[in-house]
Structures are given as structure tokens and as C-alpha cells.
C-alpha positions in Angstrom: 70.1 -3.3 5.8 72.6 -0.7 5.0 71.8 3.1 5.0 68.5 2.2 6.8 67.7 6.3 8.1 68.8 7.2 4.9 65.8 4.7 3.4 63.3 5.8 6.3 64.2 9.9 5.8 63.1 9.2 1.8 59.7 7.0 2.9 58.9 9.9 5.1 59.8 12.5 2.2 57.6 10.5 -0.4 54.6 10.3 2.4 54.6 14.3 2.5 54.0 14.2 -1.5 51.7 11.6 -1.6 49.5 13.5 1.3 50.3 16.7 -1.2 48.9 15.2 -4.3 46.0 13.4 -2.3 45.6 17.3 -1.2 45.4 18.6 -4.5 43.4 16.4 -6.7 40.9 16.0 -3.7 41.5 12.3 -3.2 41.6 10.0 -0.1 45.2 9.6 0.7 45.2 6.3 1.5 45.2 6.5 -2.6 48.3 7.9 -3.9 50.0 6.2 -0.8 49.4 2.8 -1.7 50.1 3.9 -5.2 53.8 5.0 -4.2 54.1 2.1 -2.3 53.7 -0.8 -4.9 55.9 1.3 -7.4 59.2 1.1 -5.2 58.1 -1.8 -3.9 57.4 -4.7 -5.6 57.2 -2.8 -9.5 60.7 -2.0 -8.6 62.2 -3.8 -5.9 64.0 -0.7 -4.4 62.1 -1.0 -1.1 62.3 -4.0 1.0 60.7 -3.7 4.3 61.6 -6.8 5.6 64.9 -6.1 4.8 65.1 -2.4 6.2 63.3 -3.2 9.6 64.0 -6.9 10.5 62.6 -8.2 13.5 61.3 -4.4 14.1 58.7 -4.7 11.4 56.0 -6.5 12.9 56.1 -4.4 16.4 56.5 -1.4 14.2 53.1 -2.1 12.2 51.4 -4.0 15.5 52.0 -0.8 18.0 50.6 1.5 14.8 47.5 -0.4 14.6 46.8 -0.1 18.1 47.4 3.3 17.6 44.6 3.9 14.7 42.1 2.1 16.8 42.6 3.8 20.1 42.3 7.0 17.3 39.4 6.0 16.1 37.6 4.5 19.4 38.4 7.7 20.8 35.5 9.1 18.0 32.5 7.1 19.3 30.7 8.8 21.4 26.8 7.2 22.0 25.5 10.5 21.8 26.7 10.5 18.0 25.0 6.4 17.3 21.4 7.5 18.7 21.1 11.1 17.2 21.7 10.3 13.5 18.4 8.3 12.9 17.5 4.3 12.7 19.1 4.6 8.9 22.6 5.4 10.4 21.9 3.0 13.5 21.1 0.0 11.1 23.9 0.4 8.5 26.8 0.7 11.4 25.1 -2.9 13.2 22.9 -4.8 10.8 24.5 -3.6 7.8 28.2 -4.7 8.7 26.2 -8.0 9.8 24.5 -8.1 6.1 28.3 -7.2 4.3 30.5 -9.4 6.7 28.5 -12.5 6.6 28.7 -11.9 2.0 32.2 -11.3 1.8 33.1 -14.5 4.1 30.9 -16.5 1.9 32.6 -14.8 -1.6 36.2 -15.0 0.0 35.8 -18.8 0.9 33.9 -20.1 -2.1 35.9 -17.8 -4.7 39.7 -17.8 -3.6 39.7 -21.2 -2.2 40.5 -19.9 1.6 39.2 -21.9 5.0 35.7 -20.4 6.4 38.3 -19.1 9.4 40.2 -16.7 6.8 37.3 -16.3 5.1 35.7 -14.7 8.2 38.5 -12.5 8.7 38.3 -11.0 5.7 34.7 -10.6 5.7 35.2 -8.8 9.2 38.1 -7.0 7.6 36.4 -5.1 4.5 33.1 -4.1 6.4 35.1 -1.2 6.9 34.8 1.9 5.0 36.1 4.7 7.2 35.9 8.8 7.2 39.1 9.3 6.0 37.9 7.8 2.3 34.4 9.3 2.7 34.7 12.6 3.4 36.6 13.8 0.1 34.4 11.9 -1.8 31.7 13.7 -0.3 33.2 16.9 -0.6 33.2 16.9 -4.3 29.7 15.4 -5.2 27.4 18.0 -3.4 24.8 15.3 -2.9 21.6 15.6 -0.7 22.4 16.7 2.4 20.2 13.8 4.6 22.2 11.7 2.3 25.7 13.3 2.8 24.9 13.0 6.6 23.8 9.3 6.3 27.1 8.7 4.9 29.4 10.7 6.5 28.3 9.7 10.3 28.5 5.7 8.9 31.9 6.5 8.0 32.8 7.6 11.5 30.9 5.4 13.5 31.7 2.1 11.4 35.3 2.9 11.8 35.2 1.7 15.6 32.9 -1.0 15.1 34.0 -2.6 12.3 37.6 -2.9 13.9 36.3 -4.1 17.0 34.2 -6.6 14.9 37.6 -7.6 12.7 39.6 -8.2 16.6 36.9 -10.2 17.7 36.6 -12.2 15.0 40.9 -12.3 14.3 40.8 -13.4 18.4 38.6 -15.9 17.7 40.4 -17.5 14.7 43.5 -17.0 16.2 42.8 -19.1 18.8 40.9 -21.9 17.0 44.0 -22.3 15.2 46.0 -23.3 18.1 43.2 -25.2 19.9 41.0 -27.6 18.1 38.6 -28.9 20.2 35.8 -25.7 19.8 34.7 -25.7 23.5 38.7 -25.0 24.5 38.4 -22.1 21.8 35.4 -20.8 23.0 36.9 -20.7 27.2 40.0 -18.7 25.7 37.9 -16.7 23.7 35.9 -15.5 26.2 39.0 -14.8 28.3 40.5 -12.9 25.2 37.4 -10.6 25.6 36.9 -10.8 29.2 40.9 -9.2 29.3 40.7 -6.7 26.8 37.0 -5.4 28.3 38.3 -5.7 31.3 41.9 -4.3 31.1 40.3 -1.6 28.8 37.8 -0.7 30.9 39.6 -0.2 34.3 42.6 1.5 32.6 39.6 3.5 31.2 38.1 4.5 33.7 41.3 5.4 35.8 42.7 7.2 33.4 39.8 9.4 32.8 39.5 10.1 36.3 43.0 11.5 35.8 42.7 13.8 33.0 39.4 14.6 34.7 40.5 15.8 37.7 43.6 17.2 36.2 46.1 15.3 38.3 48.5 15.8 35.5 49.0 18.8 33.9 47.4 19.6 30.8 50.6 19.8 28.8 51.3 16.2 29.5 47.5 14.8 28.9 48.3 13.8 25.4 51.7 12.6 25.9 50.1 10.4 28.7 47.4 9.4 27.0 49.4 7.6 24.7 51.9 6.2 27.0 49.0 5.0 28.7 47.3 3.8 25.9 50.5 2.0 24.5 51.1 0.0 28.1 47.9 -1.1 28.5 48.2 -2.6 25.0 51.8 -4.0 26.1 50.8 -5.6 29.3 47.3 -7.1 27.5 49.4 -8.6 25.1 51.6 -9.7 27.5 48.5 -11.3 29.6 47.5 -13.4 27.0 48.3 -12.9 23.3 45.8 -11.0 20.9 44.2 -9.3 23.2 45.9 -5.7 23.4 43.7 -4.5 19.9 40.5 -5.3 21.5 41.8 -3.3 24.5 42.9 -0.1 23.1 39.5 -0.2 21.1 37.6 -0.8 24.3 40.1 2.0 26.5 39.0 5.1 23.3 35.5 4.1 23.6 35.6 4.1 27.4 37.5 7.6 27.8 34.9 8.9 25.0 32.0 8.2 26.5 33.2 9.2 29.8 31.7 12.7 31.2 33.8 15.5 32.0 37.0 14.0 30.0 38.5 16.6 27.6 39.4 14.3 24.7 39.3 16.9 22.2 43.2 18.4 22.7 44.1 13.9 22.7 42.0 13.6 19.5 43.8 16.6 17.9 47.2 15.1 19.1 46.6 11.7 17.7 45.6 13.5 14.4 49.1 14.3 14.1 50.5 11.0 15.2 48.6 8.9 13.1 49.1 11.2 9.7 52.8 10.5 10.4 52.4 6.9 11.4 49.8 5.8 8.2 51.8 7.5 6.3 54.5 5.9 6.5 52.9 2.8 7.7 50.9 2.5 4.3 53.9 2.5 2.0 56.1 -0.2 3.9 52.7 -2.3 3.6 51.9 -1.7 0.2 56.3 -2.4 -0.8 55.6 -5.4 1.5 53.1 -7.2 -1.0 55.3 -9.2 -3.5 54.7 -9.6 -7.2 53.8 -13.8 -6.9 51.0 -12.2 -4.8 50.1 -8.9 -7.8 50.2 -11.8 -9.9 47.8 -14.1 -8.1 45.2 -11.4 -8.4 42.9 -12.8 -11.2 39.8 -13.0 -12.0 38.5 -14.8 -8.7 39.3 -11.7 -6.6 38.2 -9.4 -9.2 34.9 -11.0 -9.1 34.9 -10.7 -4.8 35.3 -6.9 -5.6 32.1 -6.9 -7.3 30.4 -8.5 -5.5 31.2 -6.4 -2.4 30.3 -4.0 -4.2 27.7 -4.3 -6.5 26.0 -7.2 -4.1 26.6 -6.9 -0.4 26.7 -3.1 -0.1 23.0 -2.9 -2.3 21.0 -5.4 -0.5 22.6 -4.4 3.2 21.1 -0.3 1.9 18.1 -2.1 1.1 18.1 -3.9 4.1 18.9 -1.3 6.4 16.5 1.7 4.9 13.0 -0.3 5.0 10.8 1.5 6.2 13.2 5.4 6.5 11.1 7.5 3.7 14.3 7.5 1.1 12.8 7.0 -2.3 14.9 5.2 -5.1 16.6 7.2 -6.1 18.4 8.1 -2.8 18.8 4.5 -1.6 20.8 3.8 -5.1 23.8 6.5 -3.5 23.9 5.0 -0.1 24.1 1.8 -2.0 26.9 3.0 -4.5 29.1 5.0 -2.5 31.3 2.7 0.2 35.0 3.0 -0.5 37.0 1.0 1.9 40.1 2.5 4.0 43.2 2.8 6.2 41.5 0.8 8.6 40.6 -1.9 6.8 44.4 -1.7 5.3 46.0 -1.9 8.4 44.4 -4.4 10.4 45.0 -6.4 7.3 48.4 -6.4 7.4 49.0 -7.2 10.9 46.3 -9.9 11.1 48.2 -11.5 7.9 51.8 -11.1 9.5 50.7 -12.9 12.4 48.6 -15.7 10.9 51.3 -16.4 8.4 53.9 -16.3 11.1 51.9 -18.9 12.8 51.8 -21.2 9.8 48.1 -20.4 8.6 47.0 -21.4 5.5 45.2 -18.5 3.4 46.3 -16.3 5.2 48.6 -14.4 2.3 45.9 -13.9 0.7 43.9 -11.3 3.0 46.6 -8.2 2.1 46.3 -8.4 -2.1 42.5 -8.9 -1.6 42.2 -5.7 1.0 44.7 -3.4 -1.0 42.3 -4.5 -4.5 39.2 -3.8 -2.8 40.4 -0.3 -1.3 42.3 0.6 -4.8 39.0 -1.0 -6.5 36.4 1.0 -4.5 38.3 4.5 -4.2 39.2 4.6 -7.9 35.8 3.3 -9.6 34.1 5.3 -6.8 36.4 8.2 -7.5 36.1 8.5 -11.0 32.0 7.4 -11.4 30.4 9.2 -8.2 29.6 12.7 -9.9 28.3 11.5 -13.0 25.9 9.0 -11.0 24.7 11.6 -8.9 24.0 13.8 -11.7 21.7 11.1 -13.1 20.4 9.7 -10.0 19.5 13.7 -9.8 20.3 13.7 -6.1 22.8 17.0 -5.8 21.6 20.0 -4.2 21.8 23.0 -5.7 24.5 25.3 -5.8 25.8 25.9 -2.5 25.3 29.4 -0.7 26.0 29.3 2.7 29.0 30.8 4.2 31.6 29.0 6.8 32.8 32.3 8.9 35.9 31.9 10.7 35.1 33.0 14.6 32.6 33.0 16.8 33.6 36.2 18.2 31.2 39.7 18.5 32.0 40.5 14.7 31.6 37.1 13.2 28.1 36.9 15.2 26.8 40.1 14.5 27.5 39.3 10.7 26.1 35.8 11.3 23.1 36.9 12.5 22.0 38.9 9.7 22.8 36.7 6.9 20.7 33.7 9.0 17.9 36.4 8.9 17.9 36.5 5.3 17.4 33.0 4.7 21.4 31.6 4.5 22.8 28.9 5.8 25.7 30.1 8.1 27.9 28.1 10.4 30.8 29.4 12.9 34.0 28.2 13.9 36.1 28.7 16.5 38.5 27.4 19.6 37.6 29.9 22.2 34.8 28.1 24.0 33.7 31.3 25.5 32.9 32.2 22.1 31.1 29.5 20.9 28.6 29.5 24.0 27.7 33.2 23.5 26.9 31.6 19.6 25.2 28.9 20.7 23.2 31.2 23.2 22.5 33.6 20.5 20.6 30.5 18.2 23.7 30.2 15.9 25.1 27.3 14.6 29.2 26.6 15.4 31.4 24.1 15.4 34.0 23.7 18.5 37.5 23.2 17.0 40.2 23.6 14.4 38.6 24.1 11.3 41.5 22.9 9.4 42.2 20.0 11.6 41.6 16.1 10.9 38.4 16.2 13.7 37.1 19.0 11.9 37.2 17.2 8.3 35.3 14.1 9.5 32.7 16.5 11.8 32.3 19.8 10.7 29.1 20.0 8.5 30.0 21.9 5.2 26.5 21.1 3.5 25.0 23.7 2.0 28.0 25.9 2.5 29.7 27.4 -0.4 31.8 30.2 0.8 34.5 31.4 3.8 34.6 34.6 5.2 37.7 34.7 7.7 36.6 36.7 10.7 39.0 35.2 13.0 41.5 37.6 15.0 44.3 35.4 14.2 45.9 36.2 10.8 48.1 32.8 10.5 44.6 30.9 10.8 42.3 33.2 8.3 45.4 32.7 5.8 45.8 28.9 6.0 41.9 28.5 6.5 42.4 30.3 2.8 44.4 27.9 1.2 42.5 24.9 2.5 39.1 25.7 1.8 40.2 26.9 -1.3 40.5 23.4 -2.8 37.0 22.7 -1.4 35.0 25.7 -1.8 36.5 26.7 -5.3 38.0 30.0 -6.2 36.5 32.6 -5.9 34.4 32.1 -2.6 37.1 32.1 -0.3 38.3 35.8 0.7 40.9 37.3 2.6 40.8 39.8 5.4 43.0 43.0 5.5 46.0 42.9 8.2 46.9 45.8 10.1 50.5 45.2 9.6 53.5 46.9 8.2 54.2 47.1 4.6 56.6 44.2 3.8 54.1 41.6 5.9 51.1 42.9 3.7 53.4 42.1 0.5 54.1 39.1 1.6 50.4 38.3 2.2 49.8 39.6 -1.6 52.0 37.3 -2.5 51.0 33.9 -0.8 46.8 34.6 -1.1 46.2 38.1 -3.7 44.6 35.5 -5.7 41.9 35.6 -3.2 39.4 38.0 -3.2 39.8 41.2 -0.1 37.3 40.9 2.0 34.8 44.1 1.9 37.5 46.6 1.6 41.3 47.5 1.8 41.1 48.8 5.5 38.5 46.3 7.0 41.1 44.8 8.9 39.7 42.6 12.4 40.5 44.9 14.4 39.1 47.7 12.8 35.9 45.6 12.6 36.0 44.6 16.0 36.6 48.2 17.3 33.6 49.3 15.4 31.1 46.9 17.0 32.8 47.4 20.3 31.4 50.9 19.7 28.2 50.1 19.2 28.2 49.7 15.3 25.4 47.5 14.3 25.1 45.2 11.1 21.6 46.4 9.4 19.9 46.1 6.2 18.0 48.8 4.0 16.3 49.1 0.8 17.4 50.3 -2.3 14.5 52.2 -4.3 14.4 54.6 -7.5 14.2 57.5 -4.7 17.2 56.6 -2.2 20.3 55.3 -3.9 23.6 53.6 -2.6 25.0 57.0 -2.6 21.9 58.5 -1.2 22.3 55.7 1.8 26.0 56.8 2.4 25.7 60.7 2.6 22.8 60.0 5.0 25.3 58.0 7.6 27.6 60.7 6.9 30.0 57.9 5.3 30.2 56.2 8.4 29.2 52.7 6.8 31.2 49.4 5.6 28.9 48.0 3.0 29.5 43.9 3.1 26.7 42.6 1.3 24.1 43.1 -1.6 21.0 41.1 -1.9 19.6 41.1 -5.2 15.4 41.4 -5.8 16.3 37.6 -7.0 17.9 36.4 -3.6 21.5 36.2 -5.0 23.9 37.5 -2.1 27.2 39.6 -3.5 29.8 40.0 -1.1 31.3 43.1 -0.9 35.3 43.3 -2.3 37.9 45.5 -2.2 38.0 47.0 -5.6 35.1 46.3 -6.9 32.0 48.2 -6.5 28.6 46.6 -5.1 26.5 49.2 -7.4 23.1 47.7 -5.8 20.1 48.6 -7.9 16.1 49.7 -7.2 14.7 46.8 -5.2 18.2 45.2 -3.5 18.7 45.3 -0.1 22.2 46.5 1.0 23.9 44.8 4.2 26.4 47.2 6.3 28.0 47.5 9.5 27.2 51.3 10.4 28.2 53.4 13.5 25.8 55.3 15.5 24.5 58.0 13.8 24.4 61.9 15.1 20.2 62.8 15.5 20.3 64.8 12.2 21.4 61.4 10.4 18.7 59.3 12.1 16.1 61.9 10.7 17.8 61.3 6.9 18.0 57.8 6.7 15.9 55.7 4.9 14.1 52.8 6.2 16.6 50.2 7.9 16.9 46.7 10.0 19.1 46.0 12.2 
């Protein structure tokens, strides 16, 4: 096709607006991806993928699966399955059982389709996926056991529900080919004997590699995927269909295996697969053609349903007999299960390659995944809030703060606000840092905050506002922006910079909608030289007899005051231009330098 970079450079461009918009409007992006896809695709026939990549279109889509799975494998760590309670456990194993077993049975008796396709799309759209989850759950506020429930079924199910769709693709791959069911069932078992064992071995030697640091840090991402992408060559290459099943098995392997640092690979494939799905996404969606928009009537309208409105109910009520959730809280679990990139892209390779090998139905598995994502994301979308408002299962206003660092500032602040009864988590990537938190009883999360990891791990329930404590200025500001959209304005702040006068304007420019943290010259390193001085966070009373002012003149001004707690329990943080005023009966929070022994006798009644 002519002017083919000229067509890939404007896929790529349209990708980076359709991730803007999903930013923006707090959607999944799989959503406004698939969207842009079937507009210059088959609404408009200006995309042709077949066309543009040729022969290069199914290894194209076939190394980029193996590529989300080995991403996703990488996630599942057993740790993660056995500390998230029998509800989790059940909906990740008999669950998928309960909703794989319904939609083979709707997808053969409703579109007509053999019980082999059938079973590949029932294994297909068990799938629901982190990625599609966790902005859902980001803007309904729901329970917390029940954001937790959901969110740790979207990671684990991600894994096992594509290792589930492989196995099941292997074996109907193969039964194609071979009739006679005890033949199918020997090359079968040599499918999954290969890809365990390949996957396994190559595990388990690369680990020991990245372990023991025979390659230099630098390169352990770069050779993890190398790796990763010749083990699912040469499976491939041992016998067909069997590379998926061993990148799934080769994450899973190097995730679960002690000592391996997978968290700088994990951060890396983040990237990678953001530029691959993508892309990937919109080539799939142009790929559909309108015969196949058209043949989307009411049968697969009515498979939709029931996946939603039948399997997902009774596999909730299957899988919660018996975990204390009343109603009320089962009908959520039961609602909420949008489907995702996953499920979208194991689709469209398992369709290229059964309708490559002449297999009837097997058109029929990409219109029917792409309805039930678009279905479930949209209804799911646009219903979820209202249905939790009368389910009455939110939790109330969030009032917790996410503080940027772990370091001696960030604790010492940390410490005080646990004390009073908030909910307080820290973040940071120094792991020095996050052990002294740990040590001191705080909870942290180890990582990027803004990265893909941290948006499927780090626990925002309960949190409602950021306070950017971290001694790097590019992250507090970017951390600003992004949380922004989640937290709302107005509890997000900014941190003074000790910088010159043109980077301050151009900070005033990018974030002065945010709120300045505390006050114009509480800079990081300001705070951090006061505690490094022996400044201490404490808390006093306000009373009729000892004001605000009072307070100051006896520290001999040498205060920061950060935080009001009113006689109700409301917490006011402290901003730059506008006065805390606390009244009789509030309790003012400030980080305060030693005082001279005349001061100690003046003060009033204090914590620390």
C-alpha cells in the first residue's frame, strides 16, 4: 500500500488522542480506541489494514499478543490469589468456570456457531481485565471490601482467563486438523507439555540471570523481552500454537520466582504495551468489515445480555455463598464486569488464524468480542454511579490523603495525621525509604505513583487528597495533573520550588490552579532542613484563653502551621494565601523548631 509510514505515523497520532480523551473523560481506553478505529475503518473505508501491512499483519498482531500476556503473567504473583480472601479466589477459578461454560452455551445455541467456536468465545469473554476496571472504580467510590473484591479480580483474572482462552484455542485448534479425539487429546497434551515446559525452563534460567545479575541492569528489560519473544518464536516453531501458552507460563514463572526484580520489566512493558494496544486496537477494530457490523442483530445482542445480566449474577452468587456480603453488595459484584484489551486481542488473533485455516464460525468471534467490550464499558459506564447510589453502597466522602514520599518529611507528617484518625498512604521509589515507613507502622506503596503498576495496585480507597512531599519537582508537578482528574480540584496541591524566578512562572502557569501547599516558602528543602534540625510535627489546642496568635508568639514564630482540625473532625489544609483562622476547641497541626527554655515555659499544652 502506498504511503504506508505515512498511514502508520497518523494511527500512532490518533492512538495519542484517543489515550487523551480516555484520560480526560475518565474512561477505559480500550473505549475511545475501538471507537476511532471502526470510524476510519469500516464507517469510512480510509483504513485498510490488510492492505497497509500485508503478509506483516498477522505476525504484527500475533507477536503483540504474546506481548500483553507475558505483561500481564508477569502480574500474578500467588502471594496476591491467597491474600485477597475465598471471594476473590472463587470468582478468578469457579467463577470463569460458571461464565465460560454460559457464554459457550449462548454463543452456540444463539449465533448458530459449532460447540468448538462456541468454546472459544466462552473462554474468550471470561475476561474482564484491570485496565477497564480500575477507572470504573475510580469514579463510583463504592465500599471499599467491594472496590478491593473487584479490583484484585481484575488483575488476577487477566492471566487466567488468557491462559484458559490458549488452552482451550490449542485444543480447538487441533481438533480441527485431527478428527479422531484420542489424536487430539496426544497433541494436546504435547501443546501443554511444550509451552509448560519451554516456559518453565526458559523461566527459570532466565530468572536465575536477572537474579544474579549476569547482565547488567540497564539491559534486564531489553532482555527480558528478547527473551521472552524467542522463547515464543522457537515454541511456535516446535509445534504450532504453543508460543501463547508459553509466554503466559514464562511471566508467571519469573513472578513467582524469589529474588527476581520484575518491577523495573513490569514498568518497561507498561510502556511497550501502551504503544503496542494502542495501535494494535485500531488496526483491529478498521479490520472488522461492515457485512460483519451488519450481521450484528438481535442474536448477539441477546448473548450480551445474557453475559451480563445471566452469567456474571449467578457466577457472584455462586462464588460469595457463604462470604458475609449482604444484598445489597453482592448486586455490585454482580453488575460491574466490563470486558477488555485482553479479551480484544486474543480475539483477533485466534479469529485470523482459524479463519486462515478454513474454520467455520470463526468470523464471528471479533464482532461478538468488540459488542460485548463496547456493550459492557458503555452501559457499565454510563449506569454504574446511579446504581450505586441506590444500591447505597458508596462510602462516604473520601478524606484520606496520598502523600508523595516516604522520606523524613512525608513520615513525620504521616504520622500525625494517622494519629488523628485519617487514612494516609505513602509513595515512593527509594526503597530505603519505604522500609524506614514500613518500620515506622505506615502504610506505602513501592513504585511510580503515576505509572500503569501503580493504577492497577496502589489502593486509593478512602483517599481523597495529594499532598506532594516528594524532593523531585518534575514528579510532585505531573503527580498534580494526574491525580487531579481523580481526586477533583481542589484536593490536590502544589509545593513551593526553590528555584529562580522565570521557572516559578512557569510553574504558575502549568499548575497556579492548584492550591500552594501550606505557604509561599514551604519549599522541600526548606521542610526537609527543618526536620533535619530537629523540628517536630505536633498538635495543640485552641481554647478562648490561648489563640492562633497566642500559639505563634509563644514559638517565637518559629512554626509552619499545615493543618486545622475542626471540634467536628473536618481537617483544613493549610494554603498559601489563605488564612487557617482555627477557633476555641480546634486543634492546630504544625511543624515547629526547637524552642529556646523561655518558649517551653510559654507554650500551651502540645503533642508531638
Amino acid at each position: 500500500m502506498e504511503h504506508a509510514a505515512l498511514y502508520l505515523s497518523l494511527i500512532g497520532l490518533l492512538a495519542l488522542v484517543c489515550q487523551w480523551v480516555a484520560w480526560k473523560m475518565r474512561l477505559p481506553a480500550i473505549l475511545p480506541l475501538l471507537i476511532a478505529g471502526l470510524l476510519i475503518g469500516p464507517a469510512s473505508g480510509v483504513l485498510k489494514p490488510d492492505e497497509l501491512l500485508g503478509d506483516l499483519l498477522f505476525p504484527l498482531v500475533s507477536l503483540s499478543v504474546a506481548v500483553i500476556l507475558f505483561e500481564g503473567s508477569l502480574t500474578l504473583d500467588y502471594k496476591d490469589l491467597r491474600g485477597h480472601g475465598h471471594t476473590v479466589s472463587r470468582l478468578v477459578t469457579w467463577g470463569v468456570l460458571v461464565t465460560g461454560l454460559i457464554g459457550t452455551a449462548a454463543a452456540h445455541w444463539l449465533l448458530g456457531v459449532s460447540w468448538q467456536i462456541a468454546a472459544v468465545a466462552g473462554a474468550v469473554l471470561v475476561v474482564t481485565g484491570p485496565t477497564v476496571v480500575t477507572p470504573l472504580l475510580q469514579t463510583l467510590r463504592a465500599k471499599g471490601n467491594l472496590t478491593q473484591i473487584l479490583r484484585w479480580e481484575g488483575i488476577l483474572i487477566d492471566p487466567i482467563g488468557a491462559l484458559l482462552a490458549v488452552l482451550v484455542y490449542e485444543f480447538v485448534a487441533i481438533g480441527q486438523d485431527n478428527g479422531a479425539a484420542s489424536h487430539t487429546l496426544l497433541l494436546f497434551a504435547k501443546t501443554i507439555g511444550l509451552g509448560f515446559g519451554v516456559g518453565g525452563v526458559g523461566g527459570y534460567i532466565w530468572g536465575r540471570v536477572l537474579r544474579n545479575y549476569w547482565l547488567p541492569q540497564k539491559l534486564h528489560s531489553f532482555g527480558t523481552l528478547m527473551v521472552m519473544l524467542a522463547l515464543f518464536a522457537a515454541s511456535n516453531t516446535l509445534f504450532e500454537e504453543s508460543g501463547l501458552l508459553t509466554v503466559t507460563v514464562l511471566g508467571i514463572w519469573l513472578a513467582n520466582m524469589r529474588g527476581v526484580p520484575t518491577a523495573p520489566i513490569i514498568e518497561f512493558k507498561e510502556t511497550l504495551s501502551v504503544l503496542l494496544i494502542s495501535g494494535l486496537f485500531i488496526l483491529l477494530a478498521a479490520r472488522i468489515s461492515s457485512e460483519q457490523l451488519m450481521a450484528l442483530t438481535w442474536p448477539y445482542w441477546l448473548m450480551l445480555a445474557i453475559l451480563m445480566w445471566v452469567a456474571r449474577p449467578l457466577s457472584v452468587w455462586v462464588c460469595t455463598i457463604g462470604s458475609g456480603l449482604n444484598w445489597r453488595e453482592k448486586a455490585l459484584l454482580a453488575w460491574l464486569s466490563p470486558r477488555g484489551i485482553v479479551a480484544a486481542a486474543v480475539a483477533s488473533l485466534f479469529a485470523i488464524k482459524l479463519e486462515k485455516a478454513g474454520v467455520e464460525g470463526a468470523e464471528t468471534l471479533v464482532p461478538i468480542t468488540f459488542l460485548v467490550i463496547i456493550g459492557t464499558v458503555v452501559i457499565q459506564s454510563l449506569l454504574s454511579q446511579p446504581i450505586v447510589r441506590l444500591l447505597k453502597v458508596s462510602e462516604p466522602p473520601p478524606t484520606g490523603f496520598l502523600i508523595l514520599g516516604a522520606n523524613p518529611v512525608a513520615r513525620a507528617i504521616a504520622r500525625v495525621l494517622v494519629d488523628l484518625g485519617f487514612t494516609v498512604r505513602l509513595t515512593d521509589t527509594s526503597w530505603d525509604a519505604v522500609q524506614e515507613a514500613r518500620m515506622a507502622g505506615l502504610p506505602v506503596y513501592y513504585g511510580n505513583p503515576l505509572s500503569e503498576h501503580a493504577i492497577q495496585h496502589l489502593e486509593l480507597t478512602g483517599i481523597g487528597r495529594l499532598l506532594p512531599l516528594s524532593p523531585y519537582r518534575e514528579l510532585n508537578n505531573l503527580a498534580g495533573l494526574h491525580f487531579e482528574h481523580i481526586l477533583g480540584h481542589g484536593n490536590v496541591f502544589r509545593l513551593s520550588e526553590d528555584t529562580g524566578k522565570q521557572a516559578k512562572r512557569q510553574q504558575d502557569k502549568a499548575l497556579g490552579h492548584l492550591p500552594l501547599l501550606f505557604d509561599q516558602e514551604a519549599s522541600y528543602a526548606k521542610l526537609a532542613s527543618l526536620i533535619a534540625h530537629g523540628g517536630e510535627v505536633r498538635t495543640a489546642s485552641i481554647t478562648d484563653n490561648f489563640s492562633m496568635a497566642d500559639y505563634e508568639a509563644a514559638h517565637g514564630g518559629r512554626l509552619i502551621p499545615l493543618f486545622v482540625l475542626s471540634a467536628q473532625g473536618k481537617l483544613r489544609v493549610a494554603q498559601a494565601g489563605s488564612a487557617l483562622a482555627p477557633k476555641a476547641g480546634d486543634r492546630l497541626v504544625s511543624l515547629i523548631l526547637p524552642d529556646s527554655p523561655e518558649m517551653e515555659r510559654r507554650k500551651p499544652a502540645e503533642t508531638v
